[in-house]
C-alpha positions in Angstrom: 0.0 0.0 0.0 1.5 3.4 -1.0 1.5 6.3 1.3 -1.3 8.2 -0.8 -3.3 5.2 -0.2 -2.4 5.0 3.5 -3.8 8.8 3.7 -6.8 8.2 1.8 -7.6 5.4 4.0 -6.8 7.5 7.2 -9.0 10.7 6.1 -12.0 8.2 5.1 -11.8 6.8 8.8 -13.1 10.3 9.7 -15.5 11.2 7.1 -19.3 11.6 8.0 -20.3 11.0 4.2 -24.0 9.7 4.6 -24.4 10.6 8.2 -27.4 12.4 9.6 -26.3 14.3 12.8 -28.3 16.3 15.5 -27.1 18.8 17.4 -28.5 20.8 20.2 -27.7 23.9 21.5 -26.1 25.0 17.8 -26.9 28.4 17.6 -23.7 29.8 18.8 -20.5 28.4 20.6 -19.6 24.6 21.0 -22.8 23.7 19.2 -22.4 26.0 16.2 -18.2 24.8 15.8 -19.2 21.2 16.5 -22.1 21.4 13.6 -19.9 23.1 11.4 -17.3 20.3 11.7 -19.4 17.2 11.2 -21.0 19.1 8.1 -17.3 19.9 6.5 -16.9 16.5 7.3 -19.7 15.4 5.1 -22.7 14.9 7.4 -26.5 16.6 7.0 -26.4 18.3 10.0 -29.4 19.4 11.9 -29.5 22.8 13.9 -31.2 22.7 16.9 -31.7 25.7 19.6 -34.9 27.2 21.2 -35.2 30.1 18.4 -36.1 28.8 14.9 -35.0 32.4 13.7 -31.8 31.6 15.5 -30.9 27.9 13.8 -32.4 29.3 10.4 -29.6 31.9 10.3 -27.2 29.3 11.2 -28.3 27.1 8.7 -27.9 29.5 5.7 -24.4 30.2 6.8 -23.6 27.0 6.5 -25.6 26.1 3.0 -23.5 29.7 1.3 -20.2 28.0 2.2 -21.7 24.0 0.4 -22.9 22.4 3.6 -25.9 20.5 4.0 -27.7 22.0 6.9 -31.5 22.2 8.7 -32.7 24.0 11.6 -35.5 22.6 13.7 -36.4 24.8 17.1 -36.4 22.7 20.1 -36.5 24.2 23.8 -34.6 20.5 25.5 -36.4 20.7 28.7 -39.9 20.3 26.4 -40.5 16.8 25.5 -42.7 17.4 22.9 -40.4 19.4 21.2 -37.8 17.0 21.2 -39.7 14.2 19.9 -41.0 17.4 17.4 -37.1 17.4 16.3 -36.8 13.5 15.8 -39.6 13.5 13.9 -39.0 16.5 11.6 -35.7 14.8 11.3 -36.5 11.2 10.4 -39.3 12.9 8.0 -36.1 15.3 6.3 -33.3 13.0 6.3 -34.9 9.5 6.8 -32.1 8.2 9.3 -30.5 9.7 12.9 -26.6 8.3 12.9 -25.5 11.1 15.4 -26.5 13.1 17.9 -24.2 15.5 20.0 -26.5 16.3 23.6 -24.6 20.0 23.7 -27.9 22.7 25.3 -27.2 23.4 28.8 -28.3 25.9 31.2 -26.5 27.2 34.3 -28.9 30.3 36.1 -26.6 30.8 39.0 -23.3 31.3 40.7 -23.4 30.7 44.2 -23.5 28.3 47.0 -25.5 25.4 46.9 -26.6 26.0 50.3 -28.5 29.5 48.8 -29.6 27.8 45.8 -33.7 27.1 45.6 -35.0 23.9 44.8 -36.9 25.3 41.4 -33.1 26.1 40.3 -32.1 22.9 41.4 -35.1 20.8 38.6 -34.5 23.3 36.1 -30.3 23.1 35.8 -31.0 19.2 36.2 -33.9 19.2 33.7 -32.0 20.7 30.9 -28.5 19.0 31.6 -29.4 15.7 32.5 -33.3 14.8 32.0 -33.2 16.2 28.3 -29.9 14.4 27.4 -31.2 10.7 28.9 -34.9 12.0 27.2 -33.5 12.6 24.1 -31.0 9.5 23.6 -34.1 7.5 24.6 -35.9 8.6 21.6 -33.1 8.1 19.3 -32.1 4.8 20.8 -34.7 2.3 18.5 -33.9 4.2 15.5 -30.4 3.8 15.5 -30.6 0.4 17.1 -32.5 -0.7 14.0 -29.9 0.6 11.8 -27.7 -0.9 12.8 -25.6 1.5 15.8 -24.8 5.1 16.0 -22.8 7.2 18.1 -24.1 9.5 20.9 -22.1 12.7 22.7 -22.9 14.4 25.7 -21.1 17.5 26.5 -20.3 17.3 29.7 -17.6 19.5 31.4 -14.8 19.2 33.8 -17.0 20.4 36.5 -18.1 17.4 36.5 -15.1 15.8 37.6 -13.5 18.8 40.0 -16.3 21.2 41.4 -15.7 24.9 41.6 -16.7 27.2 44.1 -19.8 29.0 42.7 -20.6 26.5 40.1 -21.9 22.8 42.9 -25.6 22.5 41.1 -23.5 23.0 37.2 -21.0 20.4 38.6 -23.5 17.8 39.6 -25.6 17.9 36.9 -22.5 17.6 34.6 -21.4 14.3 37.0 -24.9 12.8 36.3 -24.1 13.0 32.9 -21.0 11.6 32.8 -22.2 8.7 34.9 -25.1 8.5 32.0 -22.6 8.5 30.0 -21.4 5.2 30.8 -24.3 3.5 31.6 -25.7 4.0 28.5 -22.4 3.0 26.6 -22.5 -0.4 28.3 -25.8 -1.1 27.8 -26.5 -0.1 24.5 -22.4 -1.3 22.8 -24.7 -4.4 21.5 -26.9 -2.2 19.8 -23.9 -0.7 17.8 -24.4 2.6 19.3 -21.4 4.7 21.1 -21.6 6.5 23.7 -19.1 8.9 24.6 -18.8 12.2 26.7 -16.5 16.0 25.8 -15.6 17.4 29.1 -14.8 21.0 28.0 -12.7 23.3 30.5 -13.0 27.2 29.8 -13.9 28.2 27.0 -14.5 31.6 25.7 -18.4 31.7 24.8 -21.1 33.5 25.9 -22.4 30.9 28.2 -19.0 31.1 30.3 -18.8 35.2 29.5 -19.1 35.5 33.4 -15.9 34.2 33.9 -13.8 35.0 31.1 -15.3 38.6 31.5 -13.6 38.9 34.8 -10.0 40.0 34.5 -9.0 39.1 37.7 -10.9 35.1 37.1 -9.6 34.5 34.3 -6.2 35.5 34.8 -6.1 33.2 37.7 -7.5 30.0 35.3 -5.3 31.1 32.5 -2.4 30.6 34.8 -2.8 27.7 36.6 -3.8 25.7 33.1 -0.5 24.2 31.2 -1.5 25.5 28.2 -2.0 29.3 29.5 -5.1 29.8 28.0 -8.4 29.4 27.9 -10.5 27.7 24.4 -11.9 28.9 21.5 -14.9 26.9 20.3 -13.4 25.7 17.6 -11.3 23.6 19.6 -14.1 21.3 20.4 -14.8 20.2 17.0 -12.6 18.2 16.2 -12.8 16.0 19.2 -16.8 15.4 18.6 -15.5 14.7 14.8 -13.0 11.8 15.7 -16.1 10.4 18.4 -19.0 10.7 16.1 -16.7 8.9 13.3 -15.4 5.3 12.4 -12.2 6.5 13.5 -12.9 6.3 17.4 -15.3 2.8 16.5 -13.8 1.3 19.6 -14.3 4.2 21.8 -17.6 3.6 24.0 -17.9 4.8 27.9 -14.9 7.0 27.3 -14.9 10.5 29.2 -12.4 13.0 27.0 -11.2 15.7 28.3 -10.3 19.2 26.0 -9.4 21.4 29.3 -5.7 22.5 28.2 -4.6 20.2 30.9 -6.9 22.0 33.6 -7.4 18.0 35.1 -3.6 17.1 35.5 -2.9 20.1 37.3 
């Protein structure tokens, strides 16, 4: 085998030719880089966020540069709407092969002792309820095609709690552990089930910290890398899990922190 050959062979391990992909919380940030990567990497990629003005724009960005892309509004925490987006989906495409569970929500910053219990069902609704909701849904369809692979984005709160941030952190542990649960339970199906645990990274959902000079001058510093992530930086790691070139990855909890967990 030549080397062109070799490459060939390598670059098709990642390609998402065929693939229908889902993606929620794609307006803007993570979601937005991580659809924009599967679709250069050949999938149909569906849009999802709670504004259908929102995920339209998105999507016409992406079809001017030659990507196949749909946006279907979906608030997570609403059942209906996410069976809504499987269904307007499956009626689109005719197939779900990925879906990447990215829409969180994170209301406050303070002690858990201050924090109400309404605060407490809504972060867990949205980070943990939707992403088990929503994999159920998809589970039979990819299970009768044959497998699939499913990513939660999780977060290294998850792992280390920060001060400020206990309700984000446990919610984010739930996931991890559903996470695994679900990737040994449904490997006979075909489907993998792996999780991103992003550290900081500059969007508008972490604005609060990266806003503050003084915070994130102390994260930038104690990370090896000495600074925090752009968005981008996340795509490629969903690309390698949602692709035949991680097809013996299941379970696995990936870190993209700039070394924030070795430190």
């Amino acid at each position: 085998m030549n080397t062109k050959t070799q490459n060939t062979r390598i670059i098709k391990r990642f390609s998402l030719e065929g693939k229908v992909a889902i993606i929620t919380g794609a307006s803007k940030g993570i979601g937005e880089s991580i659809a924009r990567g599967m679709a250069e990497a050949g999938a149909k990629v569906v849009i999802s966020s709670r504004k259908q003005v929102a995920v339209d724009a998105v999507a016409e960005r992406f079809k001017a540069d030659g990507l196949e892309a749909t946006g279907i509004a979906c608030h997570v925490g609403n059942e209906v709407q996410l069976q809504n987006l499987v269904d307007k989906t499956m009626e689109t495409y005719g197939r779900i092969d990925i879906i990447v569970n990215n829409a969180a929500t994170n209301p406050v910053f303070a002690p858990i002792a201050q924090v109400e219990g309404n605060i407490f069902d809504k972060i867990m609704g949205v980070n943990v309820k939707s992403p088990f909701t929503f994999s159920n849904m998809v589970y039979p369809i990819m299970k009768k095609q044959g497998g699939g692979a499913i990513i939660h984005i999780s977060s290294v709160e998850g792992q280390r709690p920060s001060a400020g941030l206990g309700l984000y952190s446990v919610s984010k542990a739930a996931l991890i552990m559903l996470t695994q649960s679900q990737a040994k339970e449904w490997g006979q199906d075909g489907i993998r089930v792996n999780a991103i645990c992003p550290g900081l990274i500059q969007t508008k959902f972490s604005a609060a910290l990266w806003q503050n000079e003084k915070v994130l001058k102390t994260v930038e510093n104690h990370l090896p890398l000495r600074r925090m992530a752009q968005p981008d930086e996340m795509a490629g790691l969903a690309l390698f899990l949602a692709s035949d070139a991680s097809s013996y990855c299941t379970g696995g909890i990936f870190d993209a922190d700039g070394g924030h967990m070795i430190t």
